[in-house]
C-alpha positions in Angstrom: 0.5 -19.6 8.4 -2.2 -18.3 5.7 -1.8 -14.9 7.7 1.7 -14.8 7.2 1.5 -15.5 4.0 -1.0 -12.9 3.1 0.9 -10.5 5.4 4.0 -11.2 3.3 2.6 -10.6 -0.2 0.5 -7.8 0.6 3.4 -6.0 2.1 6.4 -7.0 -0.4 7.7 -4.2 -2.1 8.3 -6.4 -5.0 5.2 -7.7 -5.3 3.5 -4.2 -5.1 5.8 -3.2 -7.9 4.8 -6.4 -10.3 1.2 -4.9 -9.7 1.9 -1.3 -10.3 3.4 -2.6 -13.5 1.4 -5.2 -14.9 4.2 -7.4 -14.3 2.4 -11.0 -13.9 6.2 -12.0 -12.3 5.1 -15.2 -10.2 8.9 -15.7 -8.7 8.1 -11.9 -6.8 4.8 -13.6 -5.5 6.4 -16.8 -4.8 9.3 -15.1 -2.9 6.8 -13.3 -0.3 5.9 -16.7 0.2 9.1 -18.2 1.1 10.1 -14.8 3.5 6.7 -15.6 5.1 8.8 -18.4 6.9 5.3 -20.6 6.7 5.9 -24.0 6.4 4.7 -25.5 2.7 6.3 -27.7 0.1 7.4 -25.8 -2.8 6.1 -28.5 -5.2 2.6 -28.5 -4.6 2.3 -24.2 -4.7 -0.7 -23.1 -7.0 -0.6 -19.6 -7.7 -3.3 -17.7 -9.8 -4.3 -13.8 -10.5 -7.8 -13.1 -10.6 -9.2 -16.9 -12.5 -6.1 -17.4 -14.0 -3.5 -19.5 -13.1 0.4 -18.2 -12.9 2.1 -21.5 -10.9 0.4 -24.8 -10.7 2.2 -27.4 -8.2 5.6 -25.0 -7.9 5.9 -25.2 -12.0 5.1 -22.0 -14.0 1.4 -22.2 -16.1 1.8 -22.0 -19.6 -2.2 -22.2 -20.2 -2.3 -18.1 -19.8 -0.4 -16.3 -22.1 1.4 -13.3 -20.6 -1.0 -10.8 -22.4 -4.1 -12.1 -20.6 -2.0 -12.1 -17.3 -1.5 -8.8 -17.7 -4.9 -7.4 -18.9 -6.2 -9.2 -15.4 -3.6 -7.4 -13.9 -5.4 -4.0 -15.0 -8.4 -4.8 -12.8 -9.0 -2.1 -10.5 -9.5 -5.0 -7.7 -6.4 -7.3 -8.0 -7.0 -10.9 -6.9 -3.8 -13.0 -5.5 -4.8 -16.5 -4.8 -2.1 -19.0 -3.4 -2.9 -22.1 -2.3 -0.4 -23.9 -0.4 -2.2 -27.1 -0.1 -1.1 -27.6 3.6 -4.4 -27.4 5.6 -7.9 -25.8 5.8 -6.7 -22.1 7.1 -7.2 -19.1 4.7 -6.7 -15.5 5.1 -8.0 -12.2 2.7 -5.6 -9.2 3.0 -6.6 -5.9 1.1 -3.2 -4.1 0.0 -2.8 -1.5 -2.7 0.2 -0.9 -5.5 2.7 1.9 -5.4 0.7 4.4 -7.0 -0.6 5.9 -3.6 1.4 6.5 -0.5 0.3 5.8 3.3 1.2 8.1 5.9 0.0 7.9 9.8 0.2 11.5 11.6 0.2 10.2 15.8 0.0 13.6 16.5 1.6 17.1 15.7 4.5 17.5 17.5 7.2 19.8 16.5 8.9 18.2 13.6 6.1 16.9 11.9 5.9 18.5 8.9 9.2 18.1 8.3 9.0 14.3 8.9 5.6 13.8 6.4 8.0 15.4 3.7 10.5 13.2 4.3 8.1 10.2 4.1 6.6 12.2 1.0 10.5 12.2 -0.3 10.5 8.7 0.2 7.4 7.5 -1.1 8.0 9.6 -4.2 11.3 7.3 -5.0 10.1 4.2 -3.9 7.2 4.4 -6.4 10.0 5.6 -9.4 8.3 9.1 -10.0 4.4 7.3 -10.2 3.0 8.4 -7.0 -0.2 9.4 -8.2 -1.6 10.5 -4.6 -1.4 10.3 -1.1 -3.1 8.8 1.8 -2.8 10.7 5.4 -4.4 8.7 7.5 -5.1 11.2 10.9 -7.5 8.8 12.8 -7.1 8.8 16.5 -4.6 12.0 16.3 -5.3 13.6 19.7 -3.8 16.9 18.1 -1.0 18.2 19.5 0.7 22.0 18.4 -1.6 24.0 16.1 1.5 25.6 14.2 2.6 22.0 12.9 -0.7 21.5 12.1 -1.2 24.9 10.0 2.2 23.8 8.7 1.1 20.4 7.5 -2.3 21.5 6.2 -0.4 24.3 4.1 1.7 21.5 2.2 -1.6 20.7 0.3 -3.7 23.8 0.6 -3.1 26.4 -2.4 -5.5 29.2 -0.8 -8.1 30.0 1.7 -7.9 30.3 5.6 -6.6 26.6 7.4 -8.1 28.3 10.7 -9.4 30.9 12.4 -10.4 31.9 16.0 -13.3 34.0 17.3 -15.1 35.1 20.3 -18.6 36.3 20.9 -18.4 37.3 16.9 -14.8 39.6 16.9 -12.5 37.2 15.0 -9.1 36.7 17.0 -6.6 34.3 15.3 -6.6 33.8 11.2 -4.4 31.7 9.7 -3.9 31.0 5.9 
């Protein structure tokens, strides 16, 4: 269950958003926790960002004021801790806020560039107008067709040549 947990929070939009934010709103942790489907007692819940405690035994804290919440929420590494006090499991997930989008490129195939701006579209709302940069993740991309690729690269190229072709010295194919 400490998988699905982790699992839950890291990939809760709500969550992500509290972060993004500096929103120290424990019922958007505690939510994740309940859609996890794990099996805990919502009484005995601790919940804490980075040393400092946001939910102890289901109740909010009042020890933290919401200022220093938020200035630990500022960290460039965030730490979520909840304990569910129900056994001996843990999990550590690595997630990150809004800010910066995630796309996976299988391979380029006709359509793809207009599908990444479509996920760019997307990405773009979902973070309210904040996306601050993008993440294109092309590992294991067996390649595919060349013009989608051009086409792809030239979303976030300004200038220069994307590729070229030569043989024995005599360029053959140029493509900017």
């Amino acid at each position: 269950d400490a998988r699905k947990v982790a699992f839950t929070i890291a990939g809760s939009s709500l969550v992500k958003t509290a972060i993004f934010g500096e929103d120290p709103n424990w019922g958007r942790i505690f939510c994740a926790v309940g859609y996890s489907e794990a099996k805990f007692d919502p009484d005995k819940v601790d919940i804490s960002i980075g040393s400092l405690a946001l939910v102890k035994n289901g109740v909010p804290a009042t020890a933290n004021s919401t200022e220093a919440l938020r200035k630990a929420m500022k960290e460039k590494r965030l730490l979520i801790t909840v304990n569910l006090k129900v056994g001996k499991e843990s999990a550590e997930i690595f997630t990150c806020d809004l800010s910066y989008g995630y796309v996976k490129i299988n391979s380029f195939q006709e359509g793809t560039t207009e599908e990444l701006e479509k996920a760019m579209k997307a990405l773009e709302k979902k973070s309210a107008g904040k996306l601050q940069g993008l993440v294109l993740d092309l590992r294991n991309n067996p390649g595919g067709l060349l013009e989608e690729a051009v086409a792809m690269a030239d979303k976030f190229l300004e200038q220069g040549v994307i590729v070229s072709t030569s043989s024995r010295g005599k360029e053959i194919d140029r493509r900017e």
